[in-house]
C-alpha positions in Angstrom: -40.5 -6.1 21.7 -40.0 -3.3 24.8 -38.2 0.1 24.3 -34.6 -1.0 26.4 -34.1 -4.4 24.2 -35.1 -2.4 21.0 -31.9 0.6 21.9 -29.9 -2.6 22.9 -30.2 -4.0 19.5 -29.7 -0.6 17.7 -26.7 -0.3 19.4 -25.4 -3.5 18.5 -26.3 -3.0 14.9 -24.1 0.9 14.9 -21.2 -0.7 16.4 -21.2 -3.8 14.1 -21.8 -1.5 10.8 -19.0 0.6 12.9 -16.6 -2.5 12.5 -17.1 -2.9 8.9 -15.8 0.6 8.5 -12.7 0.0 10.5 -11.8 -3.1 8.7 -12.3 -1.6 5.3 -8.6 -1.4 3.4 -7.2 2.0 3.1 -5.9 1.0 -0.5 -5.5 3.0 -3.9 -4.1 1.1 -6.9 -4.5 1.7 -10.6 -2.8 0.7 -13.3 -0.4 4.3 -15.2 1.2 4.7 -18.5 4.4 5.5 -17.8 6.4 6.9 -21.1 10.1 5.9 -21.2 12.7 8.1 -22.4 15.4 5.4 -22.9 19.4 5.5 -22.9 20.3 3.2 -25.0 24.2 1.8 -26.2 22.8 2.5 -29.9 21.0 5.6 -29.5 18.0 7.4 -27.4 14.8 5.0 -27.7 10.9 5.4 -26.2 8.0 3.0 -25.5 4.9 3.4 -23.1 4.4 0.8 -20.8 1.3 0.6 -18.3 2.6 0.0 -14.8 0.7 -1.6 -12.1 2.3 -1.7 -8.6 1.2 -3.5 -5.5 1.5 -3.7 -1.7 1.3 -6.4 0.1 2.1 -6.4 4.2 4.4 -7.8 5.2 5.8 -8.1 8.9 6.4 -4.0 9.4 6.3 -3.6 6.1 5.3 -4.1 3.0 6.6 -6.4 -0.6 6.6 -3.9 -3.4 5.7 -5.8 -6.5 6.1 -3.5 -10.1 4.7 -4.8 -13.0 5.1 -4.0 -16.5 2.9 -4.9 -19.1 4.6 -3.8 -22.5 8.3 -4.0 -23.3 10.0 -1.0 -22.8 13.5 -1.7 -24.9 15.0 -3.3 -27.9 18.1 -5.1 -28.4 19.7 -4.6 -32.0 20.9 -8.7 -31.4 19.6 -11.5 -29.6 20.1 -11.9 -26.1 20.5 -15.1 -24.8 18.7 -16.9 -21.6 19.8 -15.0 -18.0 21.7 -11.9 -20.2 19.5 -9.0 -19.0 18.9 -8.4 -15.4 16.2 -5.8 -14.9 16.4 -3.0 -12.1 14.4 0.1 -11.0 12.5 2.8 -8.2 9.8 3.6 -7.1 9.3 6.8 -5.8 7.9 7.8 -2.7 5.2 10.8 -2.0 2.4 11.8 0.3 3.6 11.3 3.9 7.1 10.1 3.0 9.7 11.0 0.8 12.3 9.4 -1.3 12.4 5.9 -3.3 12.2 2.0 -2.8 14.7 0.1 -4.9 13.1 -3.3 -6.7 14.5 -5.6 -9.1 13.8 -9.0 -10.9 15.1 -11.8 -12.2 17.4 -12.2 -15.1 15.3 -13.2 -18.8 14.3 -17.0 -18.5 14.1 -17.5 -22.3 16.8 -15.9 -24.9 15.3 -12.5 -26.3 15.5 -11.9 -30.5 17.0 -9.0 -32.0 14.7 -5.8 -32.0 12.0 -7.0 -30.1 10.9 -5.1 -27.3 12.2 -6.8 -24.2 9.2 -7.8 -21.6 10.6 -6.8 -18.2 9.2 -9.1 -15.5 8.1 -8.5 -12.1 10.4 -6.2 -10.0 9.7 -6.9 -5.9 11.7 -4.9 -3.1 10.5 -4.0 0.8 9.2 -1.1 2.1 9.1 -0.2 5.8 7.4 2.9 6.4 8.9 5.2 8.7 6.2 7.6 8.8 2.2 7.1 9.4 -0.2 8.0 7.1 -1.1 8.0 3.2 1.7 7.2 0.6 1.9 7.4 -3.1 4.0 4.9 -5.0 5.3 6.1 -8.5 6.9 4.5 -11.5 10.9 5.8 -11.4 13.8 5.2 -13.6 13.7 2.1 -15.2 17.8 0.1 -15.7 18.5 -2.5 -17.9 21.9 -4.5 -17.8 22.5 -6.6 -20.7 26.0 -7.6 -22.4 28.1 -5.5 -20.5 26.0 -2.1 -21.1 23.5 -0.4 -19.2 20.2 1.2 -21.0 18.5 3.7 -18.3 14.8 4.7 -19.2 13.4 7.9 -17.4 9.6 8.0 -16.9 9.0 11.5 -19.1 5.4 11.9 -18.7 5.5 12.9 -14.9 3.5 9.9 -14.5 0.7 9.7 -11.2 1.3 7.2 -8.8 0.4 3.4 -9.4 -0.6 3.0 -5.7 -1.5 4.8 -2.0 -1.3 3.0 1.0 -2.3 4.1 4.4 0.6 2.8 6.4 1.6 3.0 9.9 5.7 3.3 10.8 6.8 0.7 13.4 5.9 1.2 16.4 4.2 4.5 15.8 4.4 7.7 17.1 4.3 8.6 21.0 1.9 10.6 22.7 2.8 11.5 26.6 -0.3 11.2 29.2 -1.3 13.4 31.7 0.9 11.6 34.3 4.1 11.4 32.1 3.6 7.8 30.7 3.5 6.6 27.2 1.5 6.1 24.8 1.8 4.5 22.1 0.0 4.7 19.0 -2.0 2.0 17.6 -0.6 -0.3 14.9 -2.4 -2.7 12.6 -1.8 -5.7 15.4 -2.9 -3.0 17.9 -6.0 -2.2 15.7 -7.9 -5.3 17.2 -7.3 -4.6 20.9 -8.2 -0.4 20.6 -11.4 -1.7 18.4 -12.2 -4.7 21.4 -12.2 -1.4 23.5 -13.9 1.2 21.4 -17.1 -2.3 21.1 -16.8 -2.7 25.2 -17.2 1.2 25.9 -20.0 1.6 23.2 -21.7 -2.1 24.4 -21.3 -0.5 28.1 -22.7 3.0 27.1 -25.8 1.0 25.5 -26.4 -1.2 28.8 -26.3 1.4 31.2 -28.6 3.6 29.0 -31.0 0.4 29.0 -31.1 0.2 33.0 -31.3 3.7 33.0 -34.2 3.2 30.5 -35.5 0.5 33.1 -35.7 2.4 36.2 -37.1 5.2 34.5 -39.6 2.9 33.6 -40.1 1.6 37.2 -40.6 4.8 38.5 -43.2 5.7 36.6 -45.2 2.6 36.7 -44.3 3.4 40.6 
């Protein structure tokens, strides 16, 4: 095989392993024990729950999904099918501030007396309105049941359940050189700016392989 289709293929393989990087996720989950310190209508309760939350995009955003995997609460009687409705945060870190509000559905089957009360899947939306990485953490858990409401506090300063790499809606603006707009890249955007970044690199590799070529001619000449 000559020298210039050798450095063609090269560069085909750099920009191809180059596209695997780009593509790779800029995700962080794991799932936290998050102790409760629970309010509760008959007295101050605790329970330690491992909480796993999850991103998944959506339009500009994202569909926050928390999950618990223990109980968290008791009820000293039994509460019947749709009697609990389960609410809570999730606090925001990293590039962004503040929290995301989720909740669930109310309890499909009636609960027994003092058994710890299996909180299902709280969803909300996130839309980030700031670019770059951001930590999800477990916040304070409510529980409406019967007329009362049991509030459990994580008190273990739990670390956050998941980091995303997000980008706000339409992005931040850079200004040219000749006054004009810039916008930056989002995850739809992604695909065009990488189409470019291949063309330039794919260009830069066949004029190095003509230049590689007539060097060649000339001295053969």
């Amino acid at each position: 095989m000559s020298y210039p289709k050798r450095t063609a293929l090269a560069l085909a393989s750099a920009l191809a392993g180059s596209v695997v990087m780009l593509a790779a996720p800029a995700a962080h989950a794991t799932v936290v024990d998050v102790d409760y310190q629970c309010k509760t209508p008959i007295g101050d309760k605790s329970a330690v729950s491992p909480i796993d939350i999850k991103g998944v995009k959506s339009g500009n955003g994202y569909t926050l999904t928390m999950s618990f995997q223990k109980g968290v609460s008791s009820s000293p009687v039994e509460l019947g099918k749709g009697a609990m409705k389960p609410s809570a945060v999730i606090r925001l870190g990293g590039a962004e501030s503040g929290q995301v509000q989720v909740s669930g559905p109310a309890n499909a089957a009636a609960i027994p007396a003092n058994t710890p009360i299996k909180i299902s899947d709280l969803t909300g939306t996130y839309t980030p309105k700031k670019s770059g990485k951001v930590s999800f953490t477990a916040g304070v858990l409510t529980i409406k049941a019967l007329g009362t409401t049991t509030t459990c506090t994580p008190g273990n300063s739990p670390k956050p359940s998941l980091e995303l790499d997000v980008t706000a809606a339409g992005g931040a603006q850079n200004t040219s050189d000749d006054g004009g707009q810039l916008p930056k890249t989002g995850p739809l955007d992604s695909a065009t700016a990488l189409g470019t970044l291949g063309g330039t690199v794919l260009l830069t590799g066949a004029a190095g392989v003509l230049w590689l070529t007539r060097r060649g001619q000339r001295a053969t000449g």
